[in-house]
C-alpha positions as CSV (number, residue, x, y, z in Angstrom):
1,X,0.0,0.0,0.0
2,X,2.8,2.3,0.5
3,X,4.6,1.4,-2.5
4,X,1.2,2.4,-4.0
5,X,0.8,5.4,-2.6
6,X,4.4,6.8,-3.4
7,X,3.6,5.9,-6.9
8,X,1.0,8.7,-6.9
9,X,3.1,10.9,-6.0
10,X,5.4,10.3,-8.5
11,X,2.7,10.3,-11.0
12,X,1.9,13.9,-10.4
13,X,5.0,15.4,-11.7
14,X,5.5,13.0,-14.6
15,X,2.2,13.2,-16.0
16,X,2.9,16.9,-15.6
17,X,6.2,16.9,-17.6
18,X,4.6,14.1,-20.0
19,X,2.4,16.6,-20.9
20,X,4.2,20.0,-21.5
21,X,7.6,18.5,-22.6
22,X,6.6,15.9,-24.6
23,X,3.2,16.8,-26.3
24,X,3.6,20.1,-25.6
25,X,0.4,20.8,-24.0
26,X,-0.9,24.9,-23.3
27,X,-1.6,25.5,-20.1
28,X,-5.3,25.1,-19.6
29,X,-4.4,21.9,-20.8
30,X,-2.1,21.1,-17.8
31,X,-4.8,22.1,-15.4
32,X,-7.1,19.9,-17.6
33,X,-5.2,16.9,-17.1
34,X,-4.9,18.0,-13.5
35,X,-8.4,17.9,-12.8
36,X,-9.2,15.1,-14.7
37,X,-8.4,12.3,-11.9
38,X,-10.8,14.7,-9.7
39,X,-13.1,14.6,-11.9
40,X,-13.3,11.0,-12.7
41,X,-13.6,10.1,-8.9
42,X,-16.6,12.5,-8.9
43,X,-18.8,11.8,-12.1
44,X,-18.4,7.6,-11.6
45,X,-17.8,7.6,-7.5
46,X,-21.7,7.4,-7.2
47,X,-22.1,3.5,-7.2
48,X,-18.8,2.4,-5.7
49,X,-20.4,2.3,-2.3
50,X,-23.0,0.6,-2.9
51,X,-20.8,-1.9,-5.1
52,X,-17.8,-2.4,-3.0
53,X,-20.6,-3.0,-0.1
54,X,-21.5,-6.4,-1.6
55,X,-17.8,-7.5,-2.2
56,X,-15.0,-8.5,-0.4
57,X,-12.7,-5.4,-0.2
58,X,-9.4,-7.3,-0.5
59,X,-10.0,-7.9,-4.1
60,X,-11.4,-4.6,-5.0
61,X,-8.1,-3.0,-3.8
62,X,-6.0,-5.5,-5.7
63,X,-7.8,-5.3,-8.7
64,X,-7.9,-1.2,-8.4
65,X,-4.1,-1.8,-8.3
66,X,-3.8,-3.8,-11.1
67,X,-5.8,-1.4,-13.7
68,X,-3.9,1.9,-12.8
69,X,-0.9,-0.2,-13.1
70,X,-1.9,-1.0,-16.9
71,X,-3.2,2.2,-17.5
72,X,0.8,3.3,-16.6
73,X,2.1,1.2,-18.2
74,X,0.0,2.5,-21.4
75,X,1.9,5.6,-21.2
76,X,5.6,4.4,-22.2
77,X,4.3,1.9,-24.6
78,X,2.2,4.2,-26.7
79,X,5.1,7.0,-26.3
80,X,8.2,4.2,-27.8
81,X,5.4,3.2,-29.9
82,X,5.2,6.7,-31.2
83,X,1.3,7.1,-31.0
84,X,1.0,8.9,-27.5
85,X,-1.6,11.6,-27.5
86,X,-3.0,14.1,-25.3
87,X,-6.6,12.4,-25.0
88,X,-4.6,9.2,-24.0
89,X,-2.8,11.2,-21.2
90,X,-6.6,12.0,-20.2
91,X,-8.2,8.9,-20.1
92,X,-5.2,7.4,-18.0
93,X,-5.3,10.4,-15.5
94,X,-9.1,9.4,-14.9
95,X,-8.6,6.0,-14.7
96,X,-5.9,6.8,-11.6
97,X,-8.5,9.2,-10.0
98,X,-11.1,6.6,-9.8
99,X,-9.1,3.5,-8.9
100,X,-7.8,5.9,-5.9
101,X,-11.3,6.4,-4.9
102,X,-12.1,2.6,-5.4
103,X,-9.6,1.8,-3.6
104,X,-10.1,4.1,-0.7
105,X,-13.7,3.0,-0.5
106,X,-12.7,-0.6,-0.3
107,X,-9.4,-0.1,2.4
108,X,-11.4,2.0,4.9
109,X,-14.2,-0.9,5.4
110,X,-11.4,-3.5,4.9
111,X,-9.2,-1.9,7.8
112,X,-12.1,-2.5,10.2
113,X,-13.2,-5.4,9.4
114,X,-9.6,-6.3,10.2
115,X,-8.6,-4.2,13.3
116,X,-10.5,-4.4,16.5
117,X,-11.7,-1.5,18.2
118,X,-8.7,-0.7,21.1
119,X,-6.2,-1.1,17.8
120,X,-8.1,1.2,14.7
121,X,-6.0,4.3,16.1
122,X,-2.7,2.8,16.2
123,X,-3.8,1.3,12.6
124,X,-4.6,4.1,11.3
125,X,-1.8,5.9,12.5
126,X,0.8,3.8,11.3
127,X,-1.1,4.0,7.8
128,X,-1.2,7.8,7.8
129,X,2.6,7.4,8.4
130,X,3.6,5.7,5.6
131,X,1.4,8.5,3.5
132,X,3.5,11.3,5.3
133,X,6.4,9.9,4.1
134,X,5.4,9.2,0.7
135,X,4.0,12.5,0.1
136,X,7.1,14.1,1.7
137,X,9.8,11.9,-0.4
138,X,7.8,11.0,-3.2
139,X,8.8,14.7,-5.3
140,X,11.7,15.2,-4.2
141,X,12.1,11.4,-5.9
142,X,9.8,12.1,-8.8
143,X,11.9,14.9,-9.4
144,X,15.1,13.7,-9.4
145,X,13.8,10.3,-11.7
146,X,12.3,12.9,-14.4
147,X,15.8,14.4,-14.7
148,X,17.4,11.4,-15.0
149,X,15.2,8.9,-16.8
150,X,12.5,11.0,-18.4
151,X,8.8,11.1,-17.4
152,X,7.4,8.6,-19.5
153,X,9.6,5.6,-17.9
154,X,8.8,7.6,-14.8
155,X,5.2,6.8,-15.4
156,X,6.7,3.1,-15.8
157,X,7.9,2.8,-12.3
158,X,5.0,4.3,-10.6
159,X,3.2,1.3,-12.3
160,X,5.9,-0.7,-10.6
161,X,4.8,0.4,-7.6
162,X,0.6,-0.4,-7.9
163,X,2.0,-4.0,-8.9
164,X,4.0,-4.2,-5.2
165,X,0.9,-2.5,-3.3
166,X,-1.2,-5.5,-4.8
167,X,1.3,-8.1,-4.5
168,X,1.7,-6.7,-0.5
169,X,-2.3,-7.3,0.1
170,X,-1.8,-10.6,-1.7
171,X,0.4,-11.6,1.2
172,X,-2.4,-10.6,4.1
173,X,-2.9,-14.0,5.4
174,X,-5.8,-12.7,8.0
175,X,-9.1,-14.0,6.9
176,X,-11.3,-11.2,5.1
177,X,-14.9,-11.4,6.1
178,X,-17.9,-12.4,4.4
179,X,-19.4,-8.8,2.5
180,X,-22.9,-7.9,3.4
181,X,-25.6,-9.0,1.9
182,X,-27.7,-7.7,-0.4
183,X,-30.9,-6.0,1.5
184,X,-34.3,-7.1,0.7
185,X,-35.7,-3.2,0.2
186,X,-32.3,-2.8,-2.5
187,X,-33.2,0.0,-4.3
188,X,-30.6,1.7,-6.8
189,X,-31.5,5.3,-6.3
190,X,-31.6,4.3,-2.3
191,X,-28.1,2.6,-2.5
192,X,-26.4,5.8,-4.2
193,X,-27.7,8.7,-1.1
194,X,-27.4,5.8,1.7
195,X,-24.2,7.0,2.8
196,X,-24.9,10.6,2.6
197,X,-28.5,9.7,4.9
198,X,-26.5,7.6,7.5
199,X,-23.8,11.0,8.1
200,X,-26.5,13.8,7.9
201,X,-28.8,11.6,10.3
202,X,-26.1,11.4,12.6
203,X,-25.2,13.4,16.1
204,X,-21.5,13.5,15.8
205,X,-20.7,12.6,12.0
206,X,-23.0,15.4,10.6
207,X,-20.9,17.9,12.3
208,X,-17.4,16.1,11.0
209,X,-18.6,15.8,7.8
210,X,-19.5,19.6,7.1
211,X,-16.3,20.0,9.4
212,X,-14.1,18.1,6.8
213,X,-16.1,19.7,3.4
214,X,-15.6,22.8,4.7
215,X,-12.2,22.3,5.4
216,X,-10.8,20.6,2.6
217,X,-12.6,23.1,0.2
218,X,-10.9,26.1,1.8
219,X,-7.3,24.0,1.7
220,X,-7.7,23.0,-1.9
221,X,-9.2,26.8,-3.1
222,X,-6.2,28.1,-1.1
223,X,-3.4,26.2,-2.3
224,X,-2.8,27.3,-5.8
225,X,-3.4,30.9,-4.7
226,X,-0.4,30.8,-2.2
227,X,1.6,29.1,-4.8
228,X,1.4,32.0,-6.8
229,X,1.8,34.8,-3.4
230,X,4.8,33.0,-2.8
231,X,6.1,33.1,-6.2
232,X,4.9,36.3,-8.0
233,X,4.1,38.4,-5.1
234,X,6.6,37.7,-2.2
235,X,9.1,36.6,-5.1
236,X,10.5,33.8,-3.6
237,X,13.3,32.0,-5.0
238,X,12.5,28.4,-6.3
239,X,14.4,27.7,-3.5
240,X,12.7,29.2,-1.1
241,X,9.6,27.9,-2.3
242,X,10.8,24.5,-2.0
243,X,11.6,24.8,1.5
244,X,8.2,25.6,2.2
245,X,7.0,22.2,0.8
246,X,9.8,20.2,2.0
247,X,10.4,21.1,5.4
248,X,6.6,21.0,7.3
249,X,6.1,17.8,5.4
250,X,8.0,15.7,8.7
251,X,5.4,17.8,11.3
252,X,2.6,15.6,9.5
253,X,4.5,12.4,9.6
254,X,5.4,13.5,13.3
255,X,1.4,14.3,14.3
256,X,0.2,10.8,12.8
257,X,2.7,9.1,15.3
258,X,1.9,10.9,18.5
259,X,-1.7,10.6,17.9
260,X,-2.5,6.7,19.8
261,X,-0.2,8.6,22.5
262,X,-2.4,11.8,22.8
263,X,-5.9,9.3,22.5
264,X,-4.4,6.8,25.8
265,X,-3.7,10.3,27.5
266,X,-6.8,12.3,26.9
267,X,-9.3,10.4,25.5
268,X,-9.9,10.2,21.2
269,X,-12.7,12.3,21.2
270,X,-11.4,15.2,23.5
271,X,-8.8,15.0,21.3
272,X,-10.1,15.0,17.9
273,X,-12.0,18.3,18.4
274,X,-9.1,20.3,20.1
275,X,-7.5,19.2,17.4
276,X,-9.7,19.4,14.4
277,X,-9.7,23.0,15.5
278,X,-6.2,24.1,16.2
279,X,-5.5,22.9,12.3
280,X,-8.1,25.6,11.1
281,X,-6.0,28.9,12.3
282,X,-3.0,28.6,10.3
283,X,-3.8,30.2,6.8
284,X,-4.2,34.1,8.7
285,X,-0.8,34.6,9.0
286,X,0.5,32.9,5.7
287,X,-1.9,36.1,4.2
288,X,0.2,38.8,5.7
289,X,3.2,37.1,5.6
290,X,6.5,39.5,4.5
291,X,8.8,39.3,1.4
292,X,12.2,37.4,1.9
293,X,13.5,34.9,4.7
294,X,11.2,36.3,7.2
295,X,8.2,35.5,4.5
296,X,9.7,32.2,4.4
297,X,9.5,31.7,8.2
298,X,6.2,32.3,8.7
299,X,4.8,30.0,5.8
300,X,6.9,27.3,7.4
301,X,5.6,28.0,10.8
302,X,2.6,28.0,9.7
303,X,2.4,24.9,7.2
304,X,4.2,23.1,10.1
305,X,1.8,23.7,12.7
306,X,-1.1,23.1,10.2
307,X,0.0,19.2,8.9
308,X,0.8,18.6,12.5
309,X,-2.2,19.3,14.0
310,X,-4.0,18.0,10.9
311,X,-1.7,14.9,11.1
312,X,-2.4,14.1,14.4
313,X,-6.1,14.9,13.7
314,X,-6.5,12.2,11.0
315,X,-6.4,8.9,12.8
316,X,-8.2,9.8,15.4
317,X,-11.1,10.9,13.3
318,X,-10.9,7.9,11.4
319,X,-11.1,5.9,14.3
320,X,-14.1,7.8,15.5
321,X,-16.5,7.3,11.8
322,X,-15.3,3.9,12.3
323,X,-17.0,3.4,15.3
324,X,-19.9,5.1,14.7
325,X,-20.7,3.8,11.1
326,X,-22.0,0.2,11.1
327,X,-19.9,-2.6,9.1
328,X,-22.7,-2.9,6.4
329,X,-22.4,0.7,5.8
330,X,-18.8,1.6,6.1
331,X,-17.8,1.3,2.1
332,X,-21.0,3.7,1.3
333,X,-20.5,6.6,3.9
334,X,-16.3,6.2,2.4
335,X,-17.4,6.6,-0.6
336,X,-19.8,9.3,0.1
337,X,-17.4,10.8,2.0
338,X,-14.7,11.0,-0.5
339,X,-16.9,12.0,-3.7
340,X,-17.9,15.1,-1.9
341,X,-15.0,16.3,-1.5
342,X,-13.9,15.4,-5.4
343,X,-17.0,17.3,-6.5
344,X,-16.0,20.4,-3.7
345,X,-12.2,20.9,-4.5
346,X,-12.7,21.8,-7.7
347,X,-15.7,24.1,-7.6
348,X,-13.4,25.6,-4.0
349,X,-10.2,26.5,-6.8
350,X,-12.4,28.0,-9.2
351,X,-14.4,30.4,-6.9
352,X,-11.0,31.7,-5.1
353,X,-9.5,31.9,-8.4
354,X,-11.9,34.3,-9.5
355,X,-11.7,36.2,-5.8
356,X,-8.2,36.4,-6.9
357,X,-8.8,37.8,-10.0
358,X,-12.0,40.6,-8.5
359,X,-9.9,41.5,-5.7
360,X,-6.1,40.3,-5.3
361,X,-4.4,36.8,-4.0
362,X,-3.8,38.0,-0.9
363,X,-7.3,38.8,-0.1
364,X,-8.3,35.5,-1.7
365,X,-6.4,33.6,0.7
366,X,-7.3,35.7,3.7
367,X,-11.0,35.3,3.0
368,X,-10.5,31.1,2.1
369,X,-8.4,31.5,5.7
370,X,-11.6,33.1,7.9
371,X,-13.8,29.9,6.2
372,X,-11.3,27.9,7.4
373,X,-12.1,29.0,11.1
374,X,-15.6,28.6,10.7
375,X,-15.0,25.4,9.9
376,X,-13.5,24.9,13.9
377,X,-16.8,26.4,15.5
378,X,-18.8,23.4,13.1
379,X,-17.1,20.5,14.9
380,X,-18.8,18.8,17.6
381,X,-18.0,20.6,20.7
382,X,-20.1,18.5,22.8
383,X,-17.5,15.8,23.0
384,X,-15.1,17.7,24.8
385,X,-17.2,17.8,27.6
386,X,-18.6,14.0,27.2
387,X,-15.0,12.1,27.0
């Protein structure tokens, strides 16, 4: 799974320099091909809840493995073959999105049905680790195999690495249980909103849920807008701007760890809330944040305090929905989970693009920033005082 998930990091870059170095794509065509994975996960995410409910999960993952590693694999093949094309680049970047969302769907009901209760944190912690570290190391990596093997064999390797993530679940020896079965009131239109009903009926998941939209809109809307404050505004040196993405990296790796340590000592719920809502204030300074190395400090104050807090955040939320979403149900609320933020991020980056555009970056940000805090006052609070 790790191997897996470093290969999507690699593919980010490569598919990138695929694109503008060998086809020589414009640049609404990059951000095409960049939102084409979102998109994918979006339009056809619908009925993988439903369909990964009735199946055993181990399968579904492998298999989701399997297809993005062909559909990598296409990419060198049709470019030595000489009939590589943009709309090829396309389909394949789709076909990545949605096997990631398959994929998640399937893992998060697979991890439960596998982990008992006392353990999910500590699962999902060490899970989240291995993420941290792929997303720190994996461009850095990416980077340095583009420059020294090109990005199509690139593309190669990361297929590589979805043929090792499947291999790896092969080897799980642990008895997968039997999948749900199909109810008697099964009702297609029923099937596709179950998930959404079960988290918008609920006390404490209704509250995470517009919690995590909220939240993960702003982030997304935000990001490409500090990119370009950092850059054209502040003027950083490429430098300097990889500093910012390299160095807060480990505080998100280092959050992910401590969190079955902060759960034994205070409780996971306590926890979760307190921190669900110390990851929400960091964005306000990066808006007024000063040209040079003092510029520089802050964003990596800021981005370090941020991915720890949200790093330590994750398991124990995961944890939490675990508990509280019954085993029938757990692929469906994933999956409902996940498409609504596919269907979110992009509409969040176009509408602080055009605040950008009305007003000025900085105030973008500064406004996706004060969203973010709200999105702290949504948790639910009353946990605090019921742990």
């Amino acid at each position: 799974m790790a191997a897996g998930q470093t290969g999507s990091a690699l593919a980010m870059g490569a598919f990138t320099f695929v694109a503008t170095e060998v086809l020589l794509a414009t640049s609404f065509q990059v951000s095409l091909l960049a939102a084409a994975g979102t998109a994918a996960a979006g339009l056809l995410g619908l009925p993988v809840g439903p369909w990964v409910e009735l199946r055993r999960k181990r399968p579904v993952m492998i298999g989701a493995d399997l297809v993005r590693a062909v559909a990598l694999f296409s990419v060198p093949i049709a470019h030595l073959a000489g009939v590589l094309t943009y709309v090829h680049l396309l389909v394949v970047a789709a076909v990545i999105g949605f096997g990631q969302l398959l994929s998640l769907t399937a893992s998060t009901a697979h991890l439960k049905a596998l982990v008992s209760r006392e353990q999910r944190t500590i699962a999902v912690s060490r899970i989240d680790t291995t993420s941290w570290i792929a997303n720190s190391s994996g461009p850095p990596l990416g980077g340095v195999l583009l420059g020294v093997i090109g990005p199509t064999i690139t593309l190669g390797l990361d297929a590589v690495a979805h043929l090792a993530s499947a291999f790896s679940l092969s080897r799980i020896r642990q008895p997968e249980p039997d999948p749900a079965p199909r109810p008697p009131d099964h009702r297609w239109v029923k099937d596709l909103t179950t998930g959404w009903s079960f988290v918008l009926g609920h006390a404490t998941l209704r509250p995470l849920f517009v919690n995590a939209m909220l939240f993960g809109a702003m982030i997304m809307g935000a990001q490409p807008l500090i990119l370009l404050f950092m850059l054209r505004d502040l003027g950083f040196t490429p430098f300097q701007y990889g500093l910012t993405l390299g160095l807060p990296a480990a505080a998100g790796l280092a959050g992910a760890m401590l969190a079955p340590h902060l759960e034994r000592r205070w409780g996971r719920d306590r926890v979760m809330v307190v921190l669900g809502a110390l990851r929400a204030v960091w964005l306000i300074p990066i808006a007024f944040a000063p040209p040079g190395l003092a510029g520089v400090a802050v964003i990596i104050t800021c981005d370090t305090l941020l991915l720890f807090f949200a790093g330590a955040f994750n398991p124990l939320f995961a944890g939490h929905r675990m508990d509280a979403v019954p085993d029938h149900l757990m692929a469906r609320v994933s999956a409902a989970w996940s498409v609504s933020n596919r269907v979110l991020w992009p509409v969040a980056m176009l509408l602080f693009g055009a605040l950008a555009v009305a007003t000025s970056t900085q105030v973008a940000i500064l406004l996706s920033a004060l969203a973010l805090l709200v999105s702290g006052v949504l948790l639910p609070w009353r946990l605090v005082r019921q742990d």
